[in-house]
C-alpha positions in Angstrom: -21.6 10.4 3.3 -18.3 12.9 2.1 -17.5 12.7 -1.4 -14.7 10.4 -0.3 -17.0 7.6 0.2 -19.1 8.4 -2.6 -16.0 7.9 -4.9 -14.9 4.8 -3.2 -18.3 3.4 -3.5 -19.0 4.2 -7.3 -15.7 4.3 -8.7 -14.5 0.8 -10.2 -11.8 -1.6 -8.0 -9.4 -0.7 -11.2 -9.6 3.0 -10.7 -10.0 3.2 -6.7 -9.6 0.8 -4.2 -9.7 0.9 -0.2 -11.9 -3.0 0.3 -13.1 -5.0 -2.1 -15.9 -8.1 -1.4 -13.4 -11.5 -1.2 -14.7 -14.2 -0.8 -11.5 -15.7 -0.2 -10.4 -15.2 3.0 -7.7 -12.8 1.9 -7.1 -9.3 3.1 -3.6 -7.0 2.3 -1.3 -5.6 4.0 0.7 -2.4 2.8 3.0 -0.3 3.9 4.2 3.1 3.5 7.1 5.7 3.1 10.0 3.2 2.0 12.5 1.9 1.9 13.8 2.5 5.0 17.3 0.8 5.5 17.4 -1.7 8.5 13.4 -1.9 8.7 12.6 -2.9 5.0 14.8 -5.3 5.3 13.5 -7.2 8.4 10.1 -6.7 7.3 11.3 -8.8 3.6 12.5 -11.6 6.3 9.3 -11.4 8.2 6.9 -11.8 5.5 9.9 -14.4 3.8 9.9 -16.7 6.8 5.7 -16.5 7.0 5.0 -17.0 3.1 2.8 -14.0 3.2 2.8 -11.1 0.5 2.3 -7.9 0.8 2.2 -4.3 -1.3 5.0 -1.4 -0.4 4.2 1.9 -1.2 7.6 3.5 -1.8 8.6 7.0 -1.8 10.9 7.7 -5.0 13.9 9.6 -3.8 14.4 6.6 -1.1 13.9 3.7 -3.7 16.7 5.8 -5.9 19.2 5.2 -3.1 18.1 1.5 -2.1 17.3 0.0 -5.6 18.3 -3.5 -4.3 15.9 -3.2 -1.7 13.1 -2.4 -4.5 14.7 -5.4 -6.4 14.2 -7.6 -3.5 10.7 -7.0 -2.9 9.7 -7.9 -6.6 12.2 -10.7 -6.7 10.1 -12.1 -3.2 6.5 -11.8 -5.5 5.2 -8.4 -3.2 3.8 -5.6 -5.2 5.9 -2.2 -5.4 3.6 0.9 -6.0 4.0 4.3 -6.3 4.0 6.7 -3.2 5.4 9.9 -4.7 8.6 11.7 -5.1 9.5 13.0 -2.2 6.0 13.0 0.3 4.5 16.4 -0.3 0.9 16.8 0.9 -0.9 17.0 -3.0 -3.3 19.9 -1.6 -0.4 22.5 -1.1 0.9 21.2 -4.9 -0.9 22.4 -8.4 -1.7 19.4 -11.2 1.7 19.8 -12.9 3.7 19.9 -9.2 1.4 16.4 -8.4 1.9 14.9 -12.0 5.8 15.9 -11.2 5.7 14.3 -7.7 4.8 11.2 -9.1 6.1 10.7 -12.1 9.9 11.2 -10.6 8.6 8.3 -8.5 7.6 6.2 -11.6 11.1 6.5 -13.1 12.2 5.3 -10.3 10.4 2.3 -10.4 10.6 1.3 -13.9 14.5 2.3 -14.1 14.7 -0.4 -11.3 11.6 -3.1 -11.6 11.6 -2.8 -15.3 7.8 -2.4 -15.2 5.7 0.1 -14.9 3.7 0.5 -11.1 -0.1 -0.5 -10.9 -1.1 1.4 -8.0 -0.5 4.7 -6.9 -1.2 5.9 -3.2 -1.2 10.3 -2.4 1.0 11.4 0.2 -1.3 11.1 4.0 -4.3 9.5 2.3 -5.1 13.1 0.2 -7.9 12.0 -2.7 -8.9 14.5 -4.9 -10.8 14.1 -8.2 -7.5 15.8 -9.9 -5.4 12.5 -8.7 -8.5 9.8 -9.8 -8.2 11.7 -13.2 -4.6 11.4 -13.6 -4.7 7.6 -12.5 -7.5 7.2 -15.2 -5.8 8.4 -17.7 -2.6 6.0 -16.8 -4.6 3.0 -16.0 -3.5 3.0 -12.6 -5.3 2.3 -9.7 -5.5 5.0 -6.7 -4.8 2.6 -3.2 -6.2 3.9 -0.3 -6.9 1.5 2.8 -9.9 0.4 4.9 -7.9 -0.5 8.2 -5.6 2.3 9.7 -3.0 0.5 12.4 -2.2 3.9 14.0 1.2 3.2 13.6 2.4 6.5 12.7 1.0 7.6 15.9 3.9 6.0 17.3 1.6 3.6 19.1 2.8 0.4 20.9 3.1 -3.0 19.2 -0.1 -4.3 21.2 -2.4 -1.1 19.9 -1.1 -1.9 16.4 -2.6 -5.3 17.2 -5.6 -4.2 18.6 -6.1 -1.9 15.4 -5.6 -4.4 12.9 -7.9 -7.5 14.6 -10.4 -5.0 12.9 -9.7 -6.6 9.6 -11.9 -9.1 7.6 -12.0 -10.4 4.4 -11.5 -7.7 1.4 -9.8 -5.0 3.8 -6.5 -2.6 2.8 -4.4 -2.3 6.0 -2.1 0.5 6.2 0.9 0.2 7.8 4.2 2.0 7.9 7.8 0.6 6.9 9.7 3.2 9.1 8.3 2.5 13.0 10.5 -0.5 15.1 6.9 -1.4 17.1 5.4 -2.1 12.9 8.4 -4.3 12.3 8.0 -6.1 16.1 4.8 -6.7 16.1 4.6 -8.1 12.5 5.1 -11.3 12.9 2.4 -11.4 15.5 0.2 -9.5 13.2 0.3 -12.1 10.2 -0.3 -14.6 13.3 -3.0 -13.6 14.1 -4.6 -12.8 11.0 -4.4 -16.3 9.6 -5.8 -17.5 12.8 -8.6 -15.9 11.5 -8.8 -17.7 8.6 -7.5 -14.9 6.8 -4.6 -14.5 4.1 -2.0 -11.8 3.7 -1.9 -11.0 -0.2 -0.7 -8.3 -2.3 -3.1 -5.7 -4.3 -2.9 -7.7 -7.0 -4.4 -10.6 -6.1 -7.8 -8.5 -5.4 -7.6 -6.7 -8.9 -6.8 -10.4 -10.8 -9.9 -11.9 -9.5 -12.8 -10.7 -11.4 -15.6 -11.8 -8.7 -14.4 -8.5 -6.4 -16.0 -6.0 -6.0 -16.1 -2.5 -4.7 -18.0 -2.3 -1.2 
């Protein structure tokens, strides 16, 4: 077991969070490196039209130029959280380049929610103990995922599929706001999902209930 694990597994659902135990029936989707004009927008329509929720992990210098886009996904009840400034890999950054990275993206945020982001996810999945003690200090919550749908792979809509049938109660799927097969397949995706039994929320809904836990 890497150190990875070991955090994941010891480190409370308010500090780190990749699955948690539901015993709802609920797992959440996110996705990553947005907004991206044309996609973000479907995917709102998407998730709109299925009454499903979901978490966007938003890269700041892109929410600066589509603030209604940020607007929108609050507005619609989805979670907006904190992908960093501009997408630098934190290991080629020191702790004041990271704390810059992502507090440029909170401003972003906050100038345009009016609230303050929950979760916080590092550029390509990077967890380091530097970034769990900067979330600790800010009460956020580091978001990393359970379910990878290989998207960024540029992978068809039906591996995408394939990838997320994987997910059960309590996972984190990652997904990516800037791939047309993500945005085709969606639909399908959420589909099949609550054929399952299962039910797309947003990463608040794990955090608010108090009987998750970390797995």
């Amino acid at each position: 077991m890497n150190w990875k694990h070991l955090a994941d597994r010891l480190v409370p659902d308010a500090y780190l969070m990749s699955k948690v135990k539901a015993d709802g029936g609920r797992i959440a989707l996110t996705f990553d490196d947005g907004p991206y004009p044309g996609h973000t927008e479907e995917i709102l329509s998407i998730l709109k039209k299925a009454k499903a929720l979901a978490t966007f992990f938003v890269i700041g210098r892109q929410a600066a130029e589509r603030p209604d886009l940020i607007r929108r996904m609050v507005l619609e009840g989805h979670t907006v959280g904190n992908h960093s400034h501009s997408h630098r890999r934190l290991s080629e950054l020191n702790e004041d380049g990271m704390r810059q990275e992502f507090e440029r993206a909170e401003e972003v945020i906050q100038r345009v929610t009016g609230r303050p982001s929950r979760f916080i996810r590092p550029p390509y999945g990077e967890l380091s103990f530097r970034l769990l003690k900067y979330a600790f200090v800010r009460r956020q919550t580091v978001a990393l995922w359970s379910i990878d749908s290989f998207d960024w792979r540029d992978t068809s809509g039906e591996e995408i599929r394939g990838s997320v049938a994987r997910a059960e109660s309590g996972d984190v799927v990652l997904l990516h706001e800037d791939y047309a097969q993500t945005v085709r397949i969606l639909p399908q995706l959420i589909e099949d999902i609550r054929l399952r039994g299962l039910q797309p929320v947003n990463l608040e809904a794990f955090l608010n209930d108090d009987s998750n836990e970390n797995y």
